[in-house]
C-alpha positions in Angstrom: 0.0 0.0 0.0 2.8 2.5 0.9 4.6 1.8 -2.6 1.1 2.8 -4.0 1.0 6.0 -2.3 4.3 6.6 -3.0 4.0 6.0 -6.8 0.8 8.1 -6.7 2.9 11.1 -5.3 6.0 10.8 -7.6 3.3 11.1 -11.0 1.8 13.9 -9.2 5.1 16.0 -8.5 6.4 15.1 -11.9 2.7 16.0 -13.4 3.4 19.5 -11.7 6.8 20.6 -12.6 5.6 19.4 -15.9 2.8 22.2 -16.3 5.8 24.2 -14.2 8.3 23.6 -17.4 5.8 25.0 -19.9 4.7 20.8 -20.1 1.6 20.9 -22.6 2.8 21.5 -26.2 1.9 24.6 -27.9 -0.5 24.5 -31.0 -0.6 27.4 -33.5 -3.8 26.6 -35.7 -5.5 29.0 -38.2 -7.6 31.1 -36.5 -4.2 32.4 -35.1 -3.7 34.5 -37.9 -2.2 37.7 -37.5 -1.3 37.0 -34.2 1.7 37.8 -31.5 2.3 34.5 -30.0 5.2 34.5 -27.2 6.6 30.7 -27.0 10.7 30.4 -24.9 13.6 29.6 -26.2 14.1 26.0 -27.1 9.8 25.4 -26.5 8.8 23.0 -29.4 5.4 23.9 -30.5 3.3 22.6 -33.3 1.7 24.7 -36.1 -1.3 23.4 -37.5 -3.1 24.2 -41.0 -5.7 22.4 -43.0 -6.6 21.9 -46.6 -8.2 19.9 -49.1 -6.9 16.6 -50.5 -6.9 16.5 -54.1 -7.1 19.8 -54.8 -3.3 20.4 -55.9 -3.0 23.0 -53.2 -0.3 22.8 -50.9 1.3 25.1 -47.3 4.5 26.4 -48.2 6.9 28.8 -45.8 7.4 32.2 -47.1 9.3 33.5 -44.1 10.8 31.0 -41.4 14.0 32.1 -40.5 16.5 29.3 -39.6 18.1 31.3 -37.2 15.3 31.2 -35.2 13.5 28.6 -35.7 14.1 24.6 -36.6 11.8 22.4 -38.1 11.8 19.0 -36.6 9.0 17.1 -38.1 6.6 17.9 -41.3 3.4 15.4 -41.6 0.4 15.4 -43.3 -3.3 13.5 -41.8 -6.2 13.3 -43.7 -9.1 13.8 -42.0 -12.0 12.2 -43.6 -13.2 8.8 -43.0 -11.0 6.0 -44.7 -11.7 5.9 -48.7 -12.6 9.2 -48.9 -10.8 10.8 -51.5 -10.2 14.8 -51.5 -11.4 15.5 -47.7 -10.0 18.0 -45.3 -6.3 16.9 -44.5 -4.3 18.2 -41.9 -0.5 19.5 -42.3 1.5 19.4 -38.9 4.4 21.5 -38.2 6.6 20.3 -35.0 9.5 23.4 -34.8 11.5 24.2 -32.2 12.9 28.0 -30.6 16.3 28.4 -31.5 16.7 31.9 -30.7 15.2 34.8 -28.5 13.7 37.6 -30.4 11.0 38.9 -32.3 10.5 37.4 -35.7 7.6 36.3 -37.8 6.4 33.2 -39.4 4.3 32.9 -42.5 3.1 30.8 -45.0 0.9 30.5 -48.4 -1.6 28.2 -49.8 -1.1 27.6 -53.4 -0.4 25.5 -56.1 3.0 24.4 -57.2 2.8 25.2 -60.9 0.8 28.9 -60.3 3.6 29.9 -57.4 2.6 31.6 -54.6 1.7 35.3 -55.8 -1.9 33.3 -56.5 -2.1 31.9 -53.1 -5.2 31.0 -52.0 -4.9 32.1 -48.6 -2.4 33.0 -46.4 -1.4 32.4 -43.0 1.2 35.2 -40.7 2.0 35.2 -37.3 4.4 37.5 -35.0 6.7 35.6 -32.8 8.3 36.4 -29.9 10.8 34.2 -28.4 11.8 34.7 -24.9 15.2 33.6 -23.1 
């Protein structure tokens, strides 16, 4: 019984320096837009944009600067049930703080073969990355 207890209370104080240490991830999602989101140096977040399957159209970076900022992981989900072709389909973004400062973050919505001056839509958010 006592090494229950005690197991209970070790999860608990490492469930609370978690949320302490900035545990839950960060998720920048679309209605974000035009934004000043604060994150700290060396926080991994996730950014998090959907279009349409099928369509051709595709999220593409127009300003991510490496100094601050490393992408760790790019996937894509679709979101409709299995089969469906040309459904909602998620693009996930796992980047990392590699430098205090402000910057900004933006990207476009378009089709490889028009280029991104006939974007779609666009997505922009300001950055501020503390020590």
């Amino acid at each position: 019984m006592r090494k229950i207890i005690l197991l209970i209370g070790i999860a608990t104080l490492l469930s609370l320096a978690s949320q302490a240490c900035g545990g839950q991830k960060m998720v920048i999602v679309k209605k974000d837009n035009g934004k000043e989101i604060t994150v700290r140096n060396n926080d991994i977040f996730e950014l998090q944009l959907e279009s349409h399957g099928g369509t051709g159209y595709i999220w593409g970076f127009e300003v991510l600067i490496p100094d601050y900022f490393e992408v760790l992981k790019e996937e894509t989900m679709s979101e409709s049930k299995k089969g469906m072709t040309g459904g909602p389909v998620m693009h996930i973004w796992t980047i990392r703080a590699k430098k205090p400062g402000t910057t900004e973050m933006s990207m476009s919505l378009y089709r490889p073969w028009e280029g991104k001056d006939k974007a779609a839509d666009r997505f922009t958010v300001k950055l501020r990355i503390l020590p």
